[in-house]
C-alpha positions in Angstrom: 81.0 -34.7 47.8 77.4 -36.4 47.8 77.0 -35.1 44.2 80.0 -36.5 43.2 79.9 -40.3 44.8 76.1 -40.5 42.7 78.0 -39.2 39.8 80.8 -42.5 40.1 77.1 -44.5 40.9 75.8 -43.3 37.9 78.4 -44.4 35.5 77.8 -47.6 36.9 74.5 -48.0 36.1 75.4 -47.5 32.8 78.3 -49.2 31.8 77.5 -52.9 30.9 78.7 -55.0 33.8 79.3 -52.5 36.4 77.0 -52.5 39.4 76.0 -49.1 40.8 75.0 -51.0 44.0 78.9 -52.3 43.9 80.5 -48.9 43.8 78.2 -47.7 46.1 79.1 -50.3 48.6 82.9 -49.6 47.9 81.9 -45.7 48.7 80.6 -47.0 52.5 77.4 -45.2 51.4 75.6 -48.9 50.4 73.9 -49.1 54.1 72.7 -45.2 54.6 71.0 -45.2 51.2 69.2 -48.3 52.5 68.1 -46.9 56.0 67.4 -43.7 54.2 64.9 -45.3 52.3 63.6 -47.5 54.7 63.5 -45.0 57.4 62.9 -42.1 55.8 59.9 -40.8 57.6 61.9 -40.8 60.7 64.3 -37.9 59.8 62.5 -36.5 56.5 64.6 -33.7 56.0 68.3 -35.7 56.5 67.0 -38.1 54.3 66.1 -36.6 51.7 68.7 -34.2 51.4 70.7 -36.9 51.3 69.1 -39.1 48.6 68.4 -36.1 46.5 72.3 -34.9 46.5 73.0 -38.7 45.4 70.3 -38.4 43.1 71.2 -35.4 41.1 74.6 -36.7 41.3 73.1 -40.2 39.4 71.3 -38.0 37.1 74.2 -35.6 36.0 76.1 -38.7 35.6 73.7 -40.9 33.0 72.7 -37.7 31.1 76.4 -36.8 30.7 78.1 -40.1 30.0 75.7 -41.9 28.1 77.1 -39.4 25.4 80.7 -40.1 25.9 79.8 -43.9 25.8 77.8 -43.4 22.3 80.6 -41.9 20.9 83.2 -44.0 22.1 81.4 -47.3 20.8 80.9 -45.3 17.3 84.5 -44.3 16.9 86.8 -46.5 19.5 84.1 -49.6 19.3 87.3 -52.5 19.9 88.7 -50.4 22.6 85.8 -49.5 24.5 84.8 -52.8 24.5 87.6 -54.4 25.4 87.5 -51.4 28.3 83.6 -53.0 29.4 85.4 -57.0 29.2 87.9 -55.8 31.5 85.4 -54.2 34.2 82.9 -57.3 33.6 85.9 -59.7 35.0 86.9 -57.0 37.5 83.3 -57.6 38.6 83.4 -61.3 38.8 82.7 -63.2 42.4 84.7 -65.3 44.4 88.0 -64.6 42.5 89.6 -65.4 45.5 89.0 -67.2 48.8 85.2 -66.5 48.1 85.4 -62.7 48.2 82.9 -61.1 46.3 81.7 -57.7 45.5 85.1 -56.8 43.5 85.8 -54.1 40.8 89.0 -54.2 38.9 89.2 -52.5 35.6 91.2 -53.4 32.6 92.5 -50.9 30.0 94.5 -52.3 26.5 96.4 -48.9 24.9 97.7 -51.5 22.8 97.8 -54.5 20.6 95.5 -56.5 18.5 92.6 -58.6 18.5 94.7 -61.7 17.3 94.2 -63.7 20.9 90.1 -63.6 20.4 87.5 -62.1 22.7 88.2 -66.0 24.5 92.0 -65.2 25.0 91.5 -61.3 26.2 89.3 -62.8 29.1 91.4 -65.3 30.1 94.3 -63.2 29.8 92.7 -60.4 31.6 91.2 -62.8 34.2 94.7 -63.9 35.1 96.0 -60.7 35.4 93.1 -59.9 38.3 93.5 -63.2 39.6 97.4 -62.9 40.4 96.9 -59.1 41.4 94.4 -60.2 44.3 96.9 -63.1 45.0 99.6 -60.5 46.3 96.9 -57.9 47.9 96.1 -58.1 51.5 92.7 -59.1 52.6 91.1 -56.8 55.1 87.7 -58.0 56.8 85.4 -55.4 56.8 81.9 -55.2 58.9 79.4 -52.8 59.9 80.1 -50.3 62.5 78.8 -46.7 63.8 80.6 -43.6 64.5 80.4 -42.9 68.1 80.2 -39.4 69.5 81.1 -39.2 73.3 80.8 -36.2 75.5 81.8 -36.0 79.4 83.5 -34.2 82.0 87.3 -34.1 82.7 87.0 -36.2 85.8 85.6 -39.0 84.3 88.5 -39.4 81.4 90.6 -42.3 83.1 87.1 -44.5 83.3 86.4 -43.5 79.7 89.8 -44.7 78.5 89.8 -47.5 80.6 86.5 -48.9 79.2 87.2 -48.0 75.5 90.5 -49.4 76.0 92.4 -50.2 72.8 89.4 -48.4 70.3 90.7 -46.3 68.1 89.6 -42.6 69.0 89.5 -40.9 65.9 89.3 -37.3 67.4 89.4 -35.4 70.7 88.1 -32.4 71.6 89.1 -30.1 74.7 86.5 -28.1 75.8 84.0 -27.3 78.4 83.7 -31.0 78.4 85.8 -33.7 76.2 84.3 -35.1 73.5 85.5 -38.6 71.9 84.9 -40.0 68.2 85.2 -43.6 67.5 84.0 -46.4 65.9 82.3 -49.6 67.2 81.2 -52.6 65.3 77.9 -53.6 66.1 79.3 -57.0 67.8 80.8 -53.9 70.3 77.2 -52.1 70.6 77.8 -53.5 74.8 79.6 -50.9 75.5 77.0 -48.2 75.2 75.3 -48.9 78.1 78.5 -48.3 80.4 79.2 -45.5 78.4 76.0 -44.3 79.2 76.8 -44.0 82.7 79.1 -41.2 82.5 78.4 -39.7 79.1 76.6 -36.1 78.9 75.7 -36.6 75.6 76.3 -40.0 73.5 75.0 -40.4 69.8 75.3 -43.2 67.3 76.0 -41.5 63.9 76.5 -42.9 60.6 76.4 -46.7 60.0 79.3 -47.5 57.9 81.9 -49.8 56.8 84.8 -50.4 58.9 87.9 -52.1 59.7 87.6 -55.5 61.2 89.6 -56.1 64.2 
């Protein structure tokens, strides 16, 4: 699954206008690639496991598309670049009530080239415009997967301080494990989790649903 999110990565690094960084960012894995870097001495091995299998992935996907794109600028030329105008304005920030980091992509099957290169963009920069008009907005912000062990007797204080989090999965066993997710304006919660947990680890820092 690595492989293939550094594959989607790679295309964006070489397509003009597409940011790799941006699709990785869509992908959630933005923030690990940074603390796997930064932090990398910390957990070696996890790290670079990780970064290579985005790597390769990266790799497969510049030495195997740059191909496709040669050929498609020397026999489609109009259509593929119509195809990069239409992922350049899909690209563009603060579209909408300041968002940024967007990626829409445009595809013509048809028609001419009577409107202009001018009247493509603004035609195709409507089109985005009014499709984020009627899209929902959902905040998104940084959060960690929470994994929660304890024993059956302390289940009613568990759910009374997670309260309305959204547990993800439970697990019935010796003891009763919980997965969630806390944003890290939530991170005060640990420490009374800490009181009754037999094991409690922060995993991945990710992308998630704002409340």
């Amino acid at each position: 699954m690595l492989v293939l999110k550094g594959i989607i990565i790679g295309i964006g690094k070489i397509i003009p206008g597409v940011s790799g960084s941006l699709l990785a960012i869509s992908m959630g894995l933005y923030p690990k690639m940074i603390d796997s870097i930064n932090y990398f001495f910390d957990n070696k091995r996890d790290n670079f496991k990780f970064l290579f299998k985005i790597g390769i992935g990266v790799l497969i996907s510049i030495v195997f598309f740059s191909n496709i794109i040669i050929y498609a600028l020397n026999n489609y030329y109009l259509i593929t670049m119509f195809f990069f105008i239409g992922l350049i304005l899909g690209s563009m920030n603060d579209i909408k009530n300041n968002l940024d980091n967007i990626l829409a992509i445009v595809i013509r099957y048809f028609g001419g080239i009577k409107l202009g290169a001018g009247g493509l963009v603004r035609a195709y920069s409507n089109s985005i415009t009014n499709a984020l008009n009627l899209t929902e907005i959902i905040s998104l912000t940084f959060g960690y997967l929470v994994e929660l062990e304890f024993a059956y007797d302390q289940i009613k204080l568990v759910d009374y301080i997670l309260n309305d989090k959204k547990i993800i999965s439970k697990e019935y066993n010796s003891n009763i494990i919980y997965k969630f997710y806390l944003d890290e304006n939530e991170l005060n919660f640990i420490p009374e989790l800490e009181k009754v947990a037999i094991h409690l680890s922060l995993k991945d820092k990710v992308l998630i649903k704002k409340d």
